[in-house]
PALORO-443296 format. One record per atom (N, C-alpha, C, CB): residue in three letters; x, y, z. Coordinates in steps of 0.02 Angstrom, whole numbers, padded with zeros to 5 digits, always signed. Glycine has a CB too. Layout:
BEGIN
ALAXYZ...
***
This chain:
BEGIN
UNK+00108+01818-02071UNK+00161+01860-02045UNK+00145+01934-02055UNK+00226+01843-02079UNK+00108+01950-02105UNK+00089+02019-02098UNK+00045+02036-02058UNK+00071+02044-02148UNK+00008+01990-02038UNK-00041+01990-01973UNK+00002+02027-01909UNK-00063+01902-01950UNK+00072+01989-01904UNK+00096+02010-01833UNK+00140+02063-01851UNK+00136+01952-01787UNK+00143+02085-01902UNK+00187+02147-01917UNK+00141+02201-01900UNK+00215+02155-01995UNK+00089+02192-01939UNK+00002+02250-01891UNK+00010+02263-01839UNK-00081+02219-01875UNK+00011+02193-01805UNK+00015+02201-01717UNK+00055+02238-01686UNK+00030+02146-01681UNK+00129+02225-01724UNK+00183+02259-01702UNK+00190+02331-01708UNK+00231+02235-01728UNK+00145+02354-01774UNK+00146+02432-01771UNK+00109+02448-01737UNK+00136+02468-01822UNK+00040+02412-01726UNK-00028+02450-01666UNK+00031+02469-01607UNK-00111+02374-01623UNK+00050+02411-01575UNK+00096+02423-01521UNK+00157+02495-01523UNK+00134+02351-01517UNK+00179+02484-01576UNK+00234+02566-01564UNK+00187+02625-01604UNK+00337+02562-01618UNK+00122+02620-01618UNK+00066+02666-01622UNK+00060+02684-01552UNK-00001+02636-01654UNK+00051+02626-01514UNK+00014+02641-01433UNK+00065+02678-01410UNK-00004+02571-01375UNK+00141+02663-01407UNK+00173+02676-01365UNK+00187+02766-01392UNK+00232+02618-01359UNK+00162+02797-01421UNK+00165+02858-01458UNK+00106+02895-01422UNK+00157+02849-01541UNK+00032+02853-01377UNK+00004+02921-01330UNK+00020+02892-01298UNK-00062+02956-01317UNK+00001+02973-01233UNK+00024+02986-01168UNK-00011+02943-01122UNK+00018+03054-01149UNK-00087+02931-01149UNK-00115+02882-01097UNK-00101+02815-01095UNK-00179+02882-01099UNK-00068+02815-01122UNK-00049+02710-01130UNK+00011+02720-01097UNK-00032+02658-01228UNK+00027+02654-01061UNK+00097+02643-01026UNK+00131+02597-01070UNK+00095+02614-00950UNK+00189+02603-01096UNK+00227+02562-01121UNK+00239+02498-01087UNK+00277+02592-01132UNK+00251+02517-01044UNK+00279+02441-00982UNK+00241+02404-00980UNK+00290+02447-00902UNK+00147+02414-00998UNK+00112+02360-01004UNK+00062+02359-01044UNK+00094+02343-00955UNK+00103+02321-01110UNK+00063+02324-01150UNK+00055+02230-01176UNK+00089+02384-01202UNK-00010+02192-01174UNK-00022+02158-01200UNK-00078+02133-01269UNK-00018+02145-01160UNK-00067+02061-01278UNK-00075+02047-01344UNK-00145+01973-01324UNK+00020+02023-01387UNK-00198+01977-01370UNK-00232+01929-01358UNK-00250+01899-01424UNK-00284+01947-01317UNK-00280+01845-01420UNK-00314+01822-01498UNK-00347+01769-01493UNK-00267+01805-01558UNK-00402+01772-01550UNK-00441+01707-01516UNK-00448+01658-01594UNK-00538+01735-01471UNK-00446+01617-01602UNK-00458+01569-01664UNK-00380+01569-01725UNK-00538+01607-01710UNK-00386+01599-01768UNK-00330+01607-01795UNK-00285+01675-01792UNK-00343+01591-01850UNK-00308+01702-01737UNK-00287+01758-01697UNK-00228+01743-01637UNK-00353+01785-01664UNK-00224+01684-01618UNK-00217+01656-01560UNK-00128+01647-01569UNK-00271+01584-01552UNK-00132+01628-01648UNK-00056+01593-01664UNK-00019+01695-01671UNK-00054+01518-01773UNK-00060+01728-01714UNK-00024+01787-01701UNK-00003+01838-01660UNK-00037+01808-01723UNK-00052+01816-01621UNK-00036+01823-01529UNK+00003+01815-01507UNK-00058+01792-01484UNK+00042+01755-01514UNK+00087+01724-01480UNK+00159+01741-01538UNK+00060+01637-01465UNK+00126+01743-01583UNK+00212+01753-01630UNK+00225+01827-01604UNK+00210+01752-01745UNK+00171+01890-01601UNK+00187+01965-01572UNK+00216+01974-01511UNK+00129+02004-01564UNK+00181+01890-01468UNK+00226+01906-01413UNK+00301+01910-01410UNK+00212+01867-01371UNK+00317+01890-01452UNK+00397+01863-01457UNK+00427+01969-01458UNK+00419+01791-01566UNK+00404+01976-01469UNK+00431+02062-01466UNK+00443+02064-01379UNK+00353+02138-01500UNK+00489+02116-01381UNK+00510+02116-01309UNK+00461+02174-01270UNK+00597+02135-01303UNK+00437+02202-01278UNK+00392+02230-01280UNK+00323+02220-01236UNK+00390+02228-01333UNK+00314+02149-01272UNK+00238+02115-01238UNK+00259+02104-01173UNK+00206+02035-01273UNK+00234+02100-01144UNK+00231+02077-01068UNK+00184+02021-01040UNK+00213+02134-01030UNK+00150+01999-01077UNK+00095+01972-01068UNK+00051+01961-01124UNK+00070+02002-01024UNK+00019+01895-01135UNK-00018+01874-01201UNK-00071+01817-01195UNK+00034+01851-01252UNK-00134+01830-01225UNK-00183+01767-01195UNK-00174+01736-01281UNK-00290+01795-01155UNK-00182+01658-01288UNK-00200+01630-01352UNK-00254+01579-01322UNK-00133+01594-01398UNK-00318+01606-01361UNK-00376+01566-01366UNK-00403+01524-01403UNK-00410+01590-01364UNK-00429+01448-01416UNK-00439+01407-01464UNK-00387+01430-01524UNK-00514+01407-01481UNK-00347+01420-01540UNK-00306+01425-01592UNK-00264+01395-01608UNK-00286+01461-01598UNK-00225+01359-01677UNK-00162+01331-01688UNK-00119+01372-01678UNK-00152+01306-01742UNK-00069+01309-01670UNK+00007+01345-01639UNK+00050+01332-01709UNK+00051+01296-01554UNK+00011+01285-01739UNK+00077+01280-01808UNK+00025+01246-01866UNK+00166+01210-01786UNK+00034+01302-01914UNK-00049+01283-01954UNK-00034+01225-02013UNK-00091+01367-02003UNK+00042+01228-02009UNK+00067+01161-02059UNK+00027+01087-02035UNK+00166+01145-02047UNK+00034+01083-01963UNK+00012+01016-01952UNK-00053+01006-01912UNK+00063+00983-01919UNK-00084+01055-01914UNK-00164+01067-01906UNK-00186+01037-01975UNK-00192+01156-01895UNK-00163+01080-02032UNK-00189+01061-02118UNK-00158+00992-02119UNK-00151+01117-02194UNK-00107+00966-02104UNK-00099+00900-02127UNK-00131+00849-02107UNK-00047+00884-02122UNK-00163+00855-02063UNK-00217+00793-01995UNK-00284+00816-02057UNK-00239+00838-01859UNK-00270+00842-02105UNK-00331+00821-02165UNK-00334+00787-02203UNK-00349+00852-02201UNK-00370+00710-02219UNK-00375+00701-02276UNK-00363+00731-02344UNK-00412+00692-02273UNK-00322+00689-02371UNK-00319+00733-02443UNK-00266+00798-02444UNK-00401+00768-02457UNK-00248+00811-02379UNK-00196+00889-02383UNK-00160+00912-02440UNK-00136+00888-02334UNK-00129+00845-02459UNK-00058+00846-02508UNK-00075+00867-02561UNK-00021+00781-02526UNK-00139+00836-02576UNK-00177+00846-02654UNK-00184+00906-02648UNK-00250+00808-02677UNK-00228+00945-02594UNK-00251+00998-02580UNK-00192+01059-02597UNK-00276+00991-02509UNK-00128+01038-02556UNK-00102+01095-02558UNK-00058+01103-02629UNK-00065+01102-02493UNK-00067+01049-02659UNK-00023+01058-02730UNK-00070+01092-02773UNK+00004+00984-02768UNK-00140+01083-02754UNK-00192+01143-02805UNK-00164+01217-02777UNK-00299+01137-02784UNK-00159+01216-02702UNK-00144+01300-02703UNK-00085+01323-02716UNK-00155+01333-02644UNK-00030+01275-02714UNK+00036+01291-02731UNK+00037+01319-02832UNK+00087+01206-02708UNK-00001+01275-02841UNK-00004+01290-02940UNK-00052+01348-02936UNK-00047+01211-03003UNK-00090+01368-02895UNK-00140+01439-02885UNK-00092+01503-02890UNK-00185+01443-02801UNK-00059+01485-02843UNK+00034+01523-02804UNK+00055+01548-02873UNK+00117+01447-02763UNK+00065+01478-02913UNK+00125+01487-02973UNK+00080+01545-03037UNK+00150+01385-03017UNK+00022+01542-03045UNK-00016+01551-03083UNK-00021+01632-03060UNK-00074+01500-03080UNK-00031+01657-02993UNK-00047+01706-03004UNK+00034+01740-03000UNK-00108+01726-02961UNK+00091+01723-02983UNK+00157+01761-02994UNK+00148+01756-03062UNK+00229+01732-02964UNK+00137+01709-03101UNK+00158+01726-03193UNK+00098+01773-03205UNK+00152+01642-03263UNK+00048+01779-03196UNK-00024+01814-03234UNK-00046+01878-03206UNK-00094+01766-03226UNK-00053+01874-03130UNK-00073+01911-03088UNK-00148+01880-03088UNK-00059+01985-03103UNK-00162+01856-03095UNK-00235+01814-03096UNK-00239+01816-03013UNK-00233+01718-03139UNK-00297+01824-03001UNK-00324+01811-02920UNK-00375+01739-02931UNK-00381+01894-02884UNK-00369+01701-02892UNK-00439+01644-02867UNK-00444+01642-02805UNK-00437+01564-02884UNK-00511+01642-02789UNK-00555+01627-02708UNK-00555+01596-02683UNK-00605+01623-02692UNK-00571+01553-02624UNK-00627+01519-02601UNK-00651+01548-02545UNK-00615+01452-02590UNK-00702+01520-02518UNK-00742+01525-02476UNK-00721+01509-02393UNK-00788+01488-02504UNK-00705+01529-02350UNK-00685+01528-02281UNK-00737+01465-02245UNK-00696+01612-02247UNK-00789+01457-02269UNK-00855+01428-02255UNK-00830+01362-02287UNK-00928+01469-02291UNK-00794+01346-02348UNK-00799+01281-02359UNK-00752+01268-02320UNK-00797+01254-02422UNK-00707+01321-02304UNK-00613+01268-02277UNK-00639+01250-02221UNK-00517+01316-02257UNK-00673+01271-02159UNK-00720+01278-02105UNK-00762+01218-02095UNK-00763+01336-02116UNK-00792+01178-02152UNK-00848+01141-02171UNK-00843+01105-02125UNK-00853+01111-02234UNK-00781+01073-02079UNK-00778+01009-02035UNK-00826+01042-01964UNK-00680+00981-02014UNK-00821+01120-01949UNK-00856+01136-01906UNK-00909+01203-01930UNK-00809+01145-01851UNK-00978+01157-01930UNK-01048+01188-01954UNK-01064+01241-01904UNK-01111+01132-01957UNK-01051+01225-01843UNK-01076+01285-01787UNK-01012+01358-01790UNK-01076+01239-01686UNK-00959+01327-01812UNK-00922+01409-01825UNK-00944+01437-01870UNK-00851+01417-01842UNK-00965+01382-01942UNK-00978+01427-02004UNK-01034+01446-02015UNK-00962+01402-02061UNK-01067+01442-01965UNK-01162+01495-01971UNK-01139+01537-01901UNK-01275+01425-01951UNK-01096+01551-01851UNK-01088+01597-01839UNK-01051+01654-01898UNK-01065+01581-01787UNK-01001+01622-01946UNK-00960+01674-02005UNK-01025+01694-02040UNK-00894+01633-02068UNK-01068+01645-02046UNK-01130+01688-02121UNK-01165+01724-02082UNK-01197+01634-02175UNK-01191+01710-02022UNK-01232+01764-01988UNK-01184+01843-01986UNK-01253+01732-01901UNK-01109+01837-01965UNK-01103+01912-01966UNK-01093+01945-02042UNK-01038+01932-01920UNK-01082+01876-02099UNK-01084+01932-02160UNK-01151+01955-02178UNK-01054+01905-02228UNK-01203+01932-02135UNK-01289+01988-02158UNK-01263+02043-02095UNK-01407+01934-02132UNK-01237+02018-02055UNK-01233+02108-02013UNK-01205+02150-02026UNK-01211+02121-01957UNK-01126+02119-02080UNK-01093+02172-02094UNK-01077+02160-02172UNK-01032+02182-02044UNK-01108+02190-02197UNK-01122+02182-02309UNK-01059+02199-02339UNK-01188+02254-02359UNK-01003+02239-02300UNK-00931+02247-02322UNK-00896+02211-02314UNK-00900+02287-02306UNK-00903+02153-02271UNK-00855+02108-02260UNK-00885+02036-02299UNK-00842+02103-02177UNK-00816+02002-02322UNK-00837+01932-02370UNK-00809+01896-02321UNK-00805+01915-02455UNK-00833+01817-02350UNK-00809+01757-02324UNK-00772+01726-02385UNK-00867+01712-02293UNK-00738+01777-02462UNK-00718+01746-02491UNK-00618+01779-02446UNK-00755+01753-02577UNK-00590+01744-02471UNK-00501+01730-02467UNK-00472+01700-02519UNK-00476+01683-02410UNK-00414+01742-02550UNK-00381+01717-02601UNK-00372+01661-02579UNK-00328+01747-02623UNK-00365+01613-02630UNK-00351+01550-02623UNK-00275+01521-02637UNK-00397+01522-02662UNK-00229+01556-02661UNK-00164+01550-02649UNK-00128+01587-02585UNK-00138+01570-02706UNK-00154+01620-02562UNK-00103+01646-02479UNK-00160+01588-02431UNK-00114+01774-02440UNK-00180+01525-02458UNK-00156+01494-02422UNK-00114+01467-02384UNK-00164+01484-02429UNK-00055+01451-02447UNK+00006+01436-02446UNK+00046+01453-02361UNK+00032+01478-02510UNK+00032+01523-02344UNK+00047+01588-02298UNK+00011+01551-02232UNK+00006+01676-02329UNK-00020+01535-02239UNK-00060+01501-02185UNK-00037+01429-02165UNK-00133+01497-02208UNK-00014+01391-02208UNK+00028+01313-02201UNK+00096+01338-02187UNK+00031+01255-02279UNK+00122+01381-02198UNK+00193+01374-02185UNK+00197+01417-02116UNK+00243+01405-02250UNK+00150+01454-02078UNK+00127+01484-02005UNK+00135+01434-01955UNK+00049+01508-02002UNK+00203+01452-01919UNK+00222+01413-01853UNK+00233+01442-01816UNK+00266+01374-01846UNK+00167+01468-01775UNK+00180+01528-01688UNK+00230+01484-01631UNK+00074+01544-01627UNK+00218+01422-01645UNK+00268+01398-01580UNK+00355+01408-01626UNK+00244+01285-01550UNK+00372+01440-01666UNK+00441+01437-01693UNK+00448+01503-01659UNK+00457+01430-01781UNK+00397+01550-01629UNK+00430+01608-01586UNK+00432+01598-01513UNK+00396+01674-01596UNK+00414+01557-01486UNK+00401+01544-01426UNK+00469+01527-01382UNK+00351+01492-01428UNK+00516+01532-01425UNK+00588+01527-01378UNK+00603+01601-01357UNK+00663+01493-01425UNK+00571+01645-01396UNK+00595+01711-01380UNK+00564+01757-01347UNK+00608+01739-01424UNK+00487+01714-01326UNK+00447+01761-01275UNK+00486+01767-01217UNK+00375+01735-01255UNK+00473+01828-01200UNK+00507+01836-01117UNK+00427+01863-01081UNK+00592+01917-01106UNK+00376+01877-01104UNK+00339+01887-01060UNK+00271+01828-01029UNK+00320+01945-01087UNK+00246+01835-01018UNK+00188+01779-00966UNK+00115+01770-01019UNK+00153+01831-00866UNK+00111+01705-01039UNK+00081+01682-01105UNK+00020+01636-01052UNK+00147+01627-01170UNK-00042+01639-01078UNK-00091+01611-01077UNK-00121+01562-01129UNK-00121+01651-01068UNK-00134+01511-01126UNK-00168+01468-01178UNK-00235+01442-01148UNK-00120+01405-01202UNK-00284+01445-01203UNK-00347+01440-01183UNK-00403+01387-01227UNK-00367+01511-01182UNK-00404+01327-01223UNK-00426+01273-01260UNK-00498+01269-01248UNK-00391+01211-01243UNK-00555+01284-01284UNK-00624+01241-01275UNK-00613+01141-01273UNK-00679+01268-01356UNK-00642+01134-01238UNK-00644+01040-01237UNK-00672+01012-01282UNK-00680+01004-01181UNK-00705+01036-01313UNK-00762+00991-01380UNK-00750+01040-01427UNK-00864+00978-01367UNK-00701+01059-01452UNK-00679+01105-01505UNK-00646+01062-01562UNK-00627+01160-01476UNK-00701+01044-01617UNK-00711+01027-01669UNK-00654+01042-01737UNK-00770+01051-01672UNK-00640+01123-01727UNK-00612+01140-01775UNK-00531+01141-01754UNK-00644+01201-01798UNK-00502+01145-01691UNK-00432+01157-01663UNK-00406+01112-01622UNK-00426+01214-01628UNK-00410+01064-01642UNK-00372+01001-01576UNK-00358+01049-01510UNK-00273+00959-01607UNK-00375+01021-01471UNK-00326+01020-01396UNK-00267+01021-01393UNK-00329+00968-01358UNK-00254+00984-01431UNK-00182+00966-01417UNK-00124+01022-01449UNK-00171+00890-01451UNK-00160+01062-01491UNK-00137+01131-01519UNK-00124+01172-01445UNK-00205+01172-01575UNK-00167+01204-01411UNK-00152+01236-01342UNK-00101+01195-01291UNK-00223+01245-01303UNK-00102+01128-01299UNK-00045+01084-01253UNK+00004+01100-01281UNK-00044+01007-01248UNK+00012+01092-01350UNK+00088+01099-01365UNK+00138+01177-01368UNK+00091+01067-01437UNK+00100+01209-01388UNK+00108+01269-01355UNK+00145+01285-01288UNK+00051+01287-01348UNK+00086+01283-01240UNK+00100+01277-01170UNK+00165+01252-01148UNK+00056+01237-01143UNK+00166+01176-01195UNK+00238+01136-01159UNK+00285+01171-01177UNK+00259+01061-01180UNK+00294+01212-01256UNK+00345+01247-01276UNK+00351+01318-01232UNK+00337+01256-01353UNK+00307+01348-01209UNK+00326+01420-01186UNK+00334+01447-01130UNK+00291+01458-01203UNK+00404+01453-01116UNK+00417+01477-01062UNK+00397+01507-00999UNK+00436+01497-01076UNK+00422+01502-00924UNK+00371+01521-00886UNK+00385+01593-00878UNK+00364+01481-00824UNK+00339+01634-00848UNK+00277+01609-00814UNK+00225+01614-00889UNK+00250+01666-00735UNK+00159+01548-00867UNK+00115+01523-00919UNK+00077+01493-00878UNK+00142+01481-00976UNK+00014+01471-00928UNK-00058+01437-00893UNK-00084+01413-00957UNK-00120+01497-00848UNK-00128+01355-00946UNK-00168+01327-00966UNK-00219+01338-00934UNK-00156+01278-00974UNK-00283+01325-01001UNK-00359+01344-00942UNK-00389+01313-01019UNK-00391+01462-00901UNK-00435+01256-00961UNK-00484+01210-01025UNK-00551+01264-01011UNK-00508+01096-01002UNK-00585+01247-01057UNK-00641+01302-01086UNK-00694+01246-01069UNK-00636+01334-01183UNK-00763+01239-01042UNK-00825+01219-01076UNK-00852+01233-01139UNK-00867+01235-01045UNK-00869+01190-01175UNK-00901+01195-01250UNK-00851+01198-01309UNK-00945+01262-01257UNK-00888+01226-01367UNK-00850+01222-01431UNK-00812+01292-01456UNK-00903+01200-01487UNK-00787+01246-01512UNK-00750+01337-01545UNK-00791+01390-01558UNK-00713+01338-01625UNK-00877+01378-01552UNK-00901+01426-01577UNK-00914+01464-01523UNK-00948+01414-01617UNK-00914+01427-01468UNK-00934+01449-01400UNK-00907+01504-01356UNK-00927+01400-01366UNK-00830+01525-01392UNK-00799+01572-01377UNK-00814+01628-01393UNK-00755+01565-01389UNK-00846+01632-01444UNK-00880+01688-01492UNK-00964+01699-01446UNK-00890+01650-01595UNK-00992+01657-01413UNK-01071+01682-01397UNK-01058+01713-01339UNK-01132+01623-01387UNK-01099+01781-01333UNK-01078+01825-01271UNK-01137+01797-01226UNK-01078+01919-01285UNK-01164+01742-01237UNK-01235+01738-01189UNK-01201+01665-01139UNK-01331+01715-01250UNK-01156+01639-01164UNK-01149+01561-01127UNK-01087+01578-01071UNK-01120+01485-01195UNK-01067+01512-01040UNK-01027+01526-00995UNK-00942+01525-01009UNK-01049+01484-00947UNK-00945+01488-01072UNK-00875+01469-01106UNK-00840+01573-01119UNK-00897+01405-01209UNK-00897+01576-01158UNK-00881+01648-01176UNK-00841+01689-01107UNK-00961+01687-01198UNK-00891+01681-01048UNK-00865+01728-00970UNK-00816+01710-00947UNK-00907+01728-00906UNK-00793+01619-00952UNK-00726+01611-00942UNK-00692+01634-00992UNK-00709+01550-00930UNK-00680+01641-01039UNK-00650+01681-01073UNK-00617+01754-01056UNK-00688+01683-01112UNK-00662+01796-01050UNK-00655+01838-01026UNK-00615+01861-00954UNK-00702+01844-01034UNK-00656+01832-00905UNK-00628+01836-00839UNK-00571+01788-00813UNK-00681+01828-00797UNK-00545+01756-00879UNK-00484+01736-00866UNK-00419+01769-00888UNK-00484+01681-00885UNK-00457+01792-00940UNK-00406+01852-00993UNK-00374+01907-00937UNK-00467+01910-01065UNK-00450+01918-00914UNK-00430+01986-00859UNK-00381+01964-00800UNK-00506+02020-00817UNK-00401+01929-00778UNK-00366+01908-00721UNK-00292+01904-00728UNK-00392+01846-00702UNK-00282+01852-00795UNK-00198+01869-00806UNK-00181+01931-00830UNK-00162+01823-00857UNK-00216+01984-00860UNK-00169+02019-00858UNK-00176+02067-00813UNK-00156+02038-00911UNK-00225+02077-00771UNK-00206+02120-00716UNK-00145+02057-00678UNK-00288+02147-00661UNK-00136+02016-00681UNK-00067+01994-00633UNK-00007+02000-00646UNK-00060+01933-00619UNK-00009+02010-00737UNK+00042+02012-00751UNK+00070+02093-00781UNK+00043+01956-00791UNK+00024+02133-00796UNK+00026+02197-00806UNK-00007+02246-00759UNK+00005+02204-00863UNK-00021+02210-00707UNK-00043+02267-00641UNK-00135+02278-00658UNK+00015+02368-00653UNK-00154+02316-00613UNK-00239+02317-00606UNK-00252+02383-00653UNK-00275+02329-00511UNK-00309+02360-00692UNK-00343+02437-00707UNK-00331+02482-00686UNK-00395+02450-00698UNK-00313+02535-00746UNK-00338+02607-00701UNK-00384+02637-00740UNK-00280+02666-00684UNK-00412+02676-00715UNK-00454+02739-00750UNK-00438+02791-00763UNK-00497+02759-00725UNK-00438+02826-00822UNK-00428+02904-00831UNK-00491+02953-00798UNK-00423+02919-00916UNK-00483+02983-00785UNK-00507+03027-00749UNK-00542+03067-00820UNK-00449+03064-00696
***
């Protein structure tokens, strides 16, 4: 949720210069970007929003895991531990990831490109992440929502972008992807260009065509 509170200030940041139009301003996201996408859309504001490979409700993404319950009662006592102590604990983005190997050597390849950024995450705002339900805003979008599923996407069910979809109001689209979750991320394949030139397309339809500043 502080994720989409960011969003929400970039947006009345934007709407503060002269070169941005208020009237069309949209919201995109791709992986666990996708659900905050869609919760920002709920501002009246958005007009338009793409969500790419991403859960719509991360409670029952984590529960389709083996073991969840156990799991989440370690981070819940992580939770309790650091309100009494202030104690911080980690983990690794790479192990929670582990079910999909081709996302998590795209994550280690960019931490050698970029030496400031970790793949560690407190390990109690997990918690923050299980209780994250983007389709609980989706009654209040009023603007034109995109969902965007890879087909052999390992790490995000399908059925995450369906349910979505069925919940959010029109006007909306579905659009299946070729390849995997990682596939959204490679700028060389074709999954990646649909990506892209689908993004564009809705929102020049739904926020009008490019312009250029002069």
């Amino acid at each position: 949720q502080r994720q989409v509170r960011d969003v929400l200030n970039a947006l009345t940041f934007l709407e503060t210069l002269p070169e941005v139009d208020s009237q069309r301003l949209g919201v995109s996201g791709t992986s666990l970007g996708a659900p905050v996408a869609v919760s920002a859309a709920a501002d009246p504001r958005v007009r338009a929003g793409v969500a790419i490979a991403g859960p719509m409700d991360l409670g029952r993404v984590w529960s389709a895991f083996d073991g969840f319950a156990a799991f989440k009662a370690k981070v819940a006592a992580a939770r309790q531990n650091y309100v009494a102590t202030g104690e911080v604990s980690y983990v690794s983005v790479a192990r929670l990831l582990k079910s999909d190997p081709e996302t998590v050597a795209l994550l280690e390849r960019d931490v050698e490109r970029f030496p400031n950024w970790s793949l560690e995450i407190t390990f109690e705002s997990l918690l923050d992440l299980f209780a994250f339900n983007a389709e609980a805003s989706l009654e209040r979008v009023r603007g034109a929502l995109m969902f965007m599923a890879p087909e052999q996407d390992d790490l995000i069910a399908g059925c995450e972008a369906l349910s979505g979809y069925a919940k959010a109001p029109e006007p909306k689209a579905l659009v299946k992807l070729p390849g995997t979750h990682a596939d959204v991320y490679r700028s060389e394949g074709e999954c990646y260009r649909r990506v892209l030139s689908e993004q564009l397309a809705w929102f020049e339809r739904h926020l009008g065509p490019r312009r250029l500043n002069s």
